[in-house]
N, C-alpha and C positions, 0 to 999 in steps of 0.2 A: 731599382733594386727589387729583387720580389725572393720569398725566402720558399724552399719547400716544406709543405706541410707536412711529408716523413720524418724526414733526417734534421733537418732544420735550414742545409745551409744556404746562405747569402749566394745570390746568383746575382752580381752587376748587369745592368742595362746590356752591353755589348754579349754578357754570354748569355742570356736571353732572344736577341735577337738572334743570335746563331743557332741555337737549341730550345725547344720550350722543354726542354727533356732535363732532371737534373743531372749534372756530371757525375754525381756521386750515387745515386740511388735508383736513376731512370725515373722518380716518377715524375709525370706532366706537372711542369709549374702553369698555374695561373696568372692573370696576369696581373703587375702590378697596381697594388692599390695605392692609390694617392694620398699622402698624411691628412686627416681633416684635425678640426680647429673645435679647443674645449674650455669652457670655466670649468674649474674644482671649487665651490667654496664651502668658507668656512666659519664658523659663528664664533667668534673670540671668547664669549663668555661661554661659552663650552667646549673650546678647543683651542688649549693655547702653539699655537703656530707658531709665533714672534717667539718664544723660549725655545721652542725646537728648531727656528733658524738660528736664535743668535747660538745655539752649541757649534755653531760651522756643518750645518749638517746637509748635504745638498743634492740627498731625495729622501722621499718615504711614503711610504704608503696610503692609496686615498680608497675612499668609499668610492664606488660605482653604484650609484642607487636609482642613476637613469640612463638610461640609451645605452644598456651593458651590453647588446648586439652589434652596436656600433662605433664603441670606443673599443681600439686597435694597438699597439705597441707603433711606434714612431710618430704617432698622432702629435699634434703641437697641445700643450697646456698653460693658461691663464690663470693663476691662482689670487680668488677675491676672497675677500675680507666684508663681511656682512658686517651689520653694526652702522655705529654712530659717524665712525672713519671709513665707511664702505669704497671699496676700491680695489685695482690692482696692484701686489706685493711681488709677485715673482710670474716670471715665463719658464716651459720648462720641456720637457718631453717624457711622452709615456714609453717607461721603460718593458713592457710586459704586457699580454691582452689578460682582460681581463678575469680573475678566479677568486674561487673561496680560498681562505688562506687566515688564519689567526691573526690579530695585531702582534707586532713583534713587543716585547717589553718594554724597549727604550720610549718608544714610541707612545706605547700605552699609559704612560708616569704624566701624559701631556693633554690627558682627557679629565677635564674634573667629575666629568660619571662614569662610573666603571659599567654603568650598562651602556654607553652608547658606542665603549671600547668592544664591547661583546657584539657590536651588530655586525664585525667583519668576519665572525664567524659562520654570518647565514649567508649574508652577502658579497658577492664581488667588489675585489679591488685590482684596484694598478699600483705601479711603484710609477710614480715621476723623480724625475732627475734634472734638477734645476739649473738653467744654462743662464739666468739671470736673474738674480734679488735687485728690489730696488725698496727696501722696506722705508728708508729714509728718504726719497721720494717717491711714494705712489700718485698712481693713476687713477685720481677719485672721481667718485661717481658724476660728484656735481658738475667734475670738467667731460664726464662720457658724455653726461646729458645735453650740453651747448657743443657735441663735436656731430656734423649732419651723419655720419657715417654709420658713430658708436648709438648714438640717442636709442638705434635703435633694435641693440639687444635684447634677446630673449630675457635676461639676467636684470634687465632694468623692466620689463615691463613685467614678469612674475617670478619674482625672488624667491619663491618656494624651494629649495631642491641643493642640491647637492653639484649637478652635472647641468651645463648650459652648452649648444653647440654656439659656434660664433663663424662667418661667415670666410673667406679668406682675405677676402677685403677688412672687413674687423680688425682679421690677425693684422695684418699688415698696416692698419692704422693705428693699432694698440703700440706692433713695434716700432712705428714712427716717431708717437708723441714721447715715448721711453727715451728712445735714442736722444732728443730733444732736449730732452731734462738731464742728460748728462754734463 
């Protein structure tokens, strides 16, 4: 799929190959990019997550405070939980590249600082759209660190941050062990 950067619209694989031209606007598509693979986390004691999924809520908007060049709209997402439970909570997809943009209010009731709700006004964010919670089994860290694959995330070796990339082999063994636990 690859979208045009005019108009917007979705151009499938086969009208690509036929045209790199859009149907609707002429201008040259580019070629498509490839989803890549993201942590989002999050620090419970200042951002309660677990009260904004249990609303049934199933996306909302994240900070982009690293690799804002690089995270894309369809990109795959990983949502951790720092802390004393550190781990993963849901999988999900980025709905949107990333922009400045206000926290919305509902959203914002779920930060217990109102200045760290204020930081999405300087900085980019994404909207993810969650295609799987698993809050009542997560994927903790302690089992990332004994799996050869995961041990050795960026997210495990410097927890600093907001935005971690993750390999696609990662993804693909994060959604392994998930699937597993069901």
């Amino acid at each position: 799929m690859s979208e045009c950067r005019r108009c917007g619209r979705v151009v499938s694989s086969n009208e690509y190959e036929r045209s790199r031209f859009c149907p609707d606007c002429g201008t040259f598509l580019s070629h498509p990019r490839k989803p890549k693979c993201w942590v989002f986390q999050f620090n419970p004691a200042i951002y309660r997550w677990f009260d904004w999924v249990e609303e049934k809520r199933d996306s909302e908007q994240w900070l982009v405070s690293q690799h804002v060049r690089d995270i894309h709209k369809r990109d795959k997402a990983a949502i951790w939980a720092s802390g004393e439970k550190a781990g993963f909570y849901a999988i999900g997809e980025v709905e949107t590249n990333p922009n400045k943009k206000p926290l919305n209010k509902e959203q914002e009731k779920c930060w217990t600082r109102k200045l760290d709700a204020l930081k999405f006004e300087d900085k980019s964010s994404v909207i993810i759209r969650y295609v799987k919670l698993f809050v009542d089994r997560p994927l903790l860290a302690k089992e990332c660190l004994q799996d050869p694959i995961l041990r050795s995330m960026e997210i495990l070796k410097q927890p600093q941050g907001t935005n971690f990339p993750l390999t696609i082999e990662q993804w693909n063994r994060i959604l392994e062990i998930i699937d597993k636990k069901d």
